[in-house]
DOLUM-845294 format. One record per residue: x, y, z of N, C-alpha, C in turn. Coordinates in steps of 0.05 Angstrom, whole numbers, plus 32768, in hexadecimal, padded with zeros to 4 digits. Example, Ala and Ser with C-alpha at 12.3 -4.5 7.8 and 13.67 -1.06 7.14 Angstrom:
! residues 2
neast  nnorth  nup  caeast  canorth  caup  ceast  cnorth  cup
8108  7F8E  809C  80F6  7FA6  809C  8108  7FBE  809C
8101  7FD3  808E  8111  7FEB  808F  8102  8001  809D
END
This chain:
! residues 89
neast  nnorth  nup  caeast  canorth  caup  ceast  cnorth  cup
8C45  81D1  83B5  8C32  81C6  83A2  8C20  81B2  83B0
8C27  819F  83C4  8C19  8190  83CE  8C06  819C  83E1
8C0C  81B3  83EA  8BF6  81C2  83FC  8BE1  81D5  83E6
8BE7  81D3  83D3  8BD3  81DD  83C3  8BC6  81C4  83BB
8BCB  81AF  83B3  8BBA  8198  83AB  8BAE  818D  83C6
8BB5  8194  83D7  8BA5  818B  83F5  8B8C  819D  83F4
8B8C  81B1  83ED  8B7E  81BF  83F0  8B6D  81C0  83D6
8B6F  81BC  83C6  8B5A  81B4  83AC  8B4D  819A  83AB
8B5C  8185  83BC  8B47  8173  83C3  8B36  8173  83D5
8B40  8183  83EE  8B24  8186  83FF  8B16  818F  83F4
8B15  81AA  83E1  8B03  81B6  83D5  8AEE  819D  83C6
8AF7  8191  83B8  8AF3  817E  83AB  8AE0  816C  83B6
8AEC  815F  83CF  8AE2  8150  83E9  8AC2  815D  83FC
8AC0  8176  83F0  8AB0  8182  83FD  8A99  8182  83F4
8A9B  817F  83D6  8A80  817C  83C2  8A7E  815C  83CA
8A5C  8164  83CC  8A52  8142  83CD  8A52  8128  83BC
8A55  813B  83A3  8A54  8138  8387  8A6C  8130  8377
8A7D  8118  8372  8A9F  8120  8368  8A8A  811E  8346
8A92  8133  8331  8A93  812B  8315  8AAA  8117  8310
8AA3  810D  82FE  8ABC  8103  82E7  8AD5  8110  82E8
8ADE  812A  82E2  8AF1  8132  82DC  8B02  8137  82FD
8AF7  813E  830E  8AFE  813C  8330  8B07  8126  8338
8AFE  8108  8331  8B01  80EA  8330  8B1D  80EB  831D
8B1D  80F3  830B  8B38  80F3  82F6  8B54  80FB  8308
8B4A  8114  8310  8B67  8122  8318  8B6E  8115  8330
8B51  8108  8349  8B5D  8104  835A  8B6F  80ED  8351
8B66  80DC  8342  8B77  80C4  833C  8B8F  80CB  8330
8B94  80DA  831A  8BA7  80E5  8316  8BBC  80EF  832C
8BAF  80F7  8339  8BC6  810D  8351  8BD2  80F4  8364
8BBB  80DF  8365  8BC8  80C5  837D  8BD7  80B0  8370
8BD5  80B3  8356  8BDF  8097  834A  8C01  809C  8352
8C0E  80AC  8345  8C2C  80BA  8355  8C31  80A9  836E
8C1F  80BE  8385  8C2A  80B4  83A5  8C26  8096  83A8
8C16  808E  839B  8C0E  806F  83A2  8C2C  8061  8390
8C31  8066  8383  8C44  8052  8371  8C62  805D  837D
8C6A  806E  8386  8C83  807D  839E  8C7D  8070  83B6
8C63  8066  83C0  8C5C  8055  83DE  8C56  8078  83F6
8C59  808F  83E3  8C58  80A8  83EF  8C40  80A5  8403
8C45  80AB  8426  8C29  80AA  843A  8C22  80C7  8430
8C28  80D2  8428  8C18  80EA  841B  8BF8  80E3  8413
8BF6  80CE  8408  8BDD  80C6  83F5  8BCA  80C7  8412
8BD3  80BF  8422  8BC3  80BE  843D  8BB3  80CF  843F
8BB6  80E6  8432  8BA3  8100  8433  8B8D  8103  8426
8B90  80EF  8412  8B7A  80F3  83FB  8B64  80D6  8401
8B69  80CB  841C  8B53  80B9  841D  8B2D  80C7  841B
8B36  80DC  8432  8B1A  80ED  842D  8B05  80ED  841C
8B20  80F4  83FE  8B13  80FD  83E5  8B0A  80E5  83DE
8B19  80CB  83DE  8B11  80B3  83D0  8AFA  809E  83D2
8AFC  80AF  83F4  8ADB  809D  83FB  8ABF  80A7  83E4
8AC5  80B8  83DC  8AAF  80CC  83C8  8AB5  80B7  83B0
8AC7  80A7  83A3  8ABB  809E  8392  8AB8  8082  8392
8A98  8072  8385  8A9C  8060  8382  8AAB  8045  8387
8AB1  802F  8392  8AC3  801E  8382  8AE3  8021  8393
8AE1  8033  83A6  8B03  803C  83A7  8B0A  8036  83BE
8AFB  801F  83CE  8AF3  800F  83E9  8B12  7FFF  83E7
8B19  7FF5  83D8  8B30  7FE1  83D7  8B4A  7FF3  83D8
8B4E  800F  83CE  8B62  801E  83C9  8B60  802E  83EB
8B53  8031  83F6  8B45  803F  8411  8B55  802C  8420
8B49  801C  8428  8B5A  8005  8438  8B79  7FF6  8432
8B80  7FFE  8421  8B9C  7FE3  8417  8BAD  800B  8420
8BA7  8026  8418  8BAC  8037  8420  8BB5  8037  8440
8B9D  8034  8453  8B9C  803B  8469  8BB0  8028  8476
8BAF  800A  8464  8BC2  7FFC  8475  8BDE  7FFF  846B
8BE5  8015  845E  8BFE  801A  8453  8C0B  8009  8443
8BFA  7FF9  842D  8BF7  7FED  8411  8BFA  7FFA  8403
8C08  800A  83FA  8C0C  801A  83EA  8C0D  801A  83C9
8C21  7FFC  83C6  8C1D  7FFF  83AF  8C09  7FE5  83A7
8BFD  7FDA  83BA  8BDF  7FC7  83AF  8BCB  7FDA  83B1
8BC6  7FEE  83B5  8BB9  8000  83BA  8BBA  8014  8399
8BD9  8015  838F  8BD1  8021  8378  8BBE  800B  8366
8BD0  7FED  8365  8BBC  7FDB  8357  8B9E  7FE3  834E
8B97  7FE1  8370  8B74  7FE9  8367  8B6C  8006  835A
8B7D  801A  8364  8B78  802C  835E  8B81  8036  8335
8B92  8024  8334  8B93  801C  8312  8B76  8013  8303
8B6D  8000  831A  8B4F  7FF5  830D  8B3E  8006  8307
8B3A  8018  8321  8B26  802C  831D  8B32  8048  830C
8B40  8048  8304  8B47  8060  82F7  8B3C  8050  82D3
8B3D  803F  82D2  8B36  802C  82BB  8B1C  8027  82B8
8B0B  8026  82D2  8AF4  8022  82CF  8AEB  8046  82CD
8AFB  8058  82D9  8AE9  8078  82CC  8AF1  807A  82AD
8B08  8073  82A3  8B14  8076  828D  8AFC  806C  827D
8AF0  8055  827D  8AD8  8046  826C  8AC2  805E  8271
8AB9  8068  828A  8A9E  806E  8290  8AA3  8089  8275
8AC3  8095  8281  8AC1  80B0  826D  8ABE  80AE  824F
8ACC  809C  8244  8AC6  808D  822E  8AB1  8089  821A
8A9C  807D  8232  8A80  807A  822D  8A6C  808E  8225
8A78  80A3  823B  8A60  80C2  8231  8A6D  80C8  8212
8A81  80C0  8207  8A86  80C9  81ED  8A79  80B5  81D7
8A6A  809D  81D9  8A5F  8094  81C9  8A3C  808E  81C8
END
């Protein structure tokens, strides 16, 4: 399973472009490894440089912060949660 989600994020990683819903899952898929301290997540830095905001979760990652790293990455999953929010009003 994890080599299939490696491989739907590069896909992912490859568009220049992340939508909303691509920003969802990746956060979805990392919130797990980040809160387990899993170096797995290490893989999905690629993807994360693509969005926004995710400069703090990139670095507290790389230095194997794992779980101050979900912190921020709680923030920004809160700050897409509002943006998606928004297109509904």
């Amino acid at each position: 399973m994890k080599e299939r989600l490696k491989e739907q994020l590069k896909e992912a990683a490859a568009s220049a472009e992340f939508d909303d819903e691509k920003v969802w899952e990746l956060i979805e898929k990392l919130e797990p490894l980040l809160a387990n301290g899993d170096p797995e997540c290490l893989n999905f830095i690629d993807s994360l440089v693509l969005i926004p905001g995710s400069g703090n979760v990139i670095r507290l990652m790389d230095d194997f912060y794992f779980h101050d790293a979900l912190y921020f990455l709680l923030e920004l999953k809160e700050q897409h949660l509002a943006k998606r929010l928004n297109k509904f009003h």
